[in-house]
N, C-alpha and C positions, 0 to 999 in steps of 0.2 A: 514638432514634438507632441507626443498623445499628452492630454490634457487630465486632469486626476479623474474629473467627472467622467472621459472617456477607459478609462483604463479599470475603473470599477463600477463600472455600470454592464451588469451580469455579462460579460462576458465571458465568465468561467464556463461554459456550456461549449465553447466551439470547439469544432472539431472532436467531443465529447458524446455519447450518446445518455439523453439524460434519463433512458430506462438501466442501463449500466448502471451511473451513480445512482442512481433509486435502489436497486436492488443491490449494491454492494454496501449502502448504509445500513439498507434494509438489513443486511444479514450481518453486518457489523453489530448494530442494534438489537438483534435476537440472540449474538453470541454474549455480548454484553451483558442481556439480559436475564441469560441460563447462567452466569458467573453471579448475580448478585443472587437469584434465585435458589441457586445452591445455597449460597452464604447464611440466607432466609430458613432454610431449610434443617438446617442447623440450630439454628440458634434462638429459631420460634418456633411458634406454632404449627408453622404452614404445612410442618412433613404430615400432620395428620390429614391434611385432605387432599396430598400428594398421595396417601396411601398409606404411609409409613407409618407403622405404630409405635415399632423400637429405635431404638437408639444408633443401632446397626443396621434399619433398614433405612434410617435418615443418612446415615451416612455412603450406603449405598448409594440412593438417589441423586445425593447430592455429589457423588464422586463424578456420578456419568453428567450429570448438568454441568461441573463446569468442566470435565475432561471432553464433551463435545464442545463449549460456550467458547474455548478460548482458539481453538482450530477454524472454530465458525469467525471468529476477529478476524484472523490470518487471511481465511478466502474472501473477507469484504474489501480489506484494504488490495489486495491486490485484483479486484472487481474492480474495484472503482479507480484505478492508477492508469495510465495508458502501459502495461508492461506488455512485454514477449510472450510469443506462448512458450515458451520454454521457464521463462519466471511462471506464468497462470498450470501450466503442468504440475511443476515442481511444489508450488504451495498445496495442488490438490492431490501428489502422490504421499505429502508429511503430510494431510490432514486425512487421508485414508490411514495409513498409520498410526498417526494419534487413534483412531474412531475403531480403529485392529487392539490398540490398547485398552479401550474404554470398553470392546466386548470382552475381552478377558478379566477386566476389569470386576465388570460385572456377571460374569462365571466363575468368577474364583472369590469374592468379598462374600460373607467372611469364611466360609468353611476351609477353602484352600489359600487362606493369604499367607497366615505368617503361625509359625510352631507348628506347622507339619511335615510329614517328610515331602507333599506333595505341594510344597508354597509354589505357589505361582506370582507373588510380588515380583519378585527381581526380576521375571522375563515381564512382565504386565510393566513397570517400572520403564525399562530398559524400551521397548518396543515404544511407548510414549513417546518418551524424551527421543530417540531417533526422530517420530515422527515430526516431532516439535520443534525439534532444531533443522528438519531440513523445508519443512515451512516457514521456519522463522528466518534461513539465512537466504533464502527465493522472495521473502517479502522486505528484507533488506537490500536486496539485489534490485528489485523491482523501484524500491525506493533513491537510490543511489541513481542507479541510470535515467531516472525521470528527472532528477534533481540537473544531473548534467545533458539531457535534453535542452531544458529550460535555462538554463546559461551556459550559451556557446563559448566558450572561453578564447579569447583572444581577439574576437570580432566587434566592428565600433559600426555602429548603425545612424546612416547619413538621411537627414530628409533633404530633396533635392524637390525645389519648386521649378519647373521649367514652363512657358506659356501656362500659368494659373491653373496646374496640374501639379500635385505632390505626388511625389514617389518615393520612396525608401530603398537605400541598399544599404546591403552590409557591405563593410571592407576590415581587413586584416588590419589589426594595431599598426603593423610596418605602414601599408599603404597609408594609412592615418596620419600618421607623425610624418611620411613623405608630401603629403598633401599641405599640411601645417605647414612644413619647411619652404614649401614652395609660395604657397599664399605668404608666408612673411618675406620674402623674397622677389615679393610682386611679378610671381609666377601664375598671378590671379588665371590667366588663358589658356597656358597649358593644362591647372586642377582642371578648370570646367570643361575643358577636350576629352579630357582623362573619364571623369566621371560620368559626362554625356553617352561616353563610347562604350559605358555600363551601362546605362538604359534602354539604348536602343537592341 
């Protein structure tokens, strides 16, 4: 049986490439950081040496920081997850989306948002939220499928020492409790036939 010291001693890398995880923290970390930036942006100072004089140009700036920051979350965690391409597609045709609402976004705030006959909120709005919900239910996807990657359900994992050589198989719950049955049964010769005829 792996031992604790072996089981978490950095083995989170394998079969990982660890410029992937670099770069999907990475950009986890940047989206992160354009959501508190925004937040900042607001509510201090900081819109003046972002540019922003008025009140409405802080809020501009800070619409597109976090309407790119939280699309940029989306594409790190499914960066850094082992998903499909069809999961790593789908997060980046909802974060083109998103990033389709953040230009209108900011072509329409404020002259065309809202009390004209020419608002552009509700498609600005609307094209978002598509883009967001169909990144966010690919990095849920991505999420689920990894999770049941990582526990095979129904499989019971034997270590077999044979001549001062360990080896591991899996076997099915059935085969499991048939083996149990048999070893309490002092069926000890037929398990060991059984599971040999698995490693060979």
């Amino acid at each position: 049986m792996t031992s604790l010291s072996e089981a978490y001693s950095g083995g989170q890398w394998d079969g990982r490439d660890p410029r992937r995880v670099s770069a999907g923290g990475a950009l986890f970390g940047l989206g992160a950081l354009a959501v508190v930036v925004a937040i900042l942006v607001l509510t201090t100072g900081l819109s003046d040496l972002l540019g922003a004089a008025t009140d409405t140009a802080a809020r501009r700036v800070a619409g597109a920081l976090a309407g790119l920051g939280i699309p940029a979350m989306f594409l790190g965690v499914v960066v850094v997850l082992p998903a499909s391409t069809r999961q790593r597609l789908g997060v980046v045709l909802g974060t083109l989306l998103s990033a389709g609402g953040v230009g209108l976004f900011w072509h329409a705030y404020p002259a065309r948002w809202t009390g004209t006959g020419e608002s552009l909120a509700f498609p600005t709005a609307m094209v978002y939220f598509v883009g967001g919900s169909v990144a966010l239910w690919f990095v849920f996807s991505a999420v689920a499928t990894f999770k049941l990657r990582n526990n095979p359900q129904g499989t019971v994992t034997l270590e077999v020492v044979r001549q001062g050589e360990t080896r591991e198989i899996q076997v099915t719950a059935a085969e499991y409790r048939r083996y149990r049955e048999a070893i309490r049964d002092d069926g000890d010769a037929a398990v060991r036939e059984a599971i040999e005829s698995r490693l060979d």
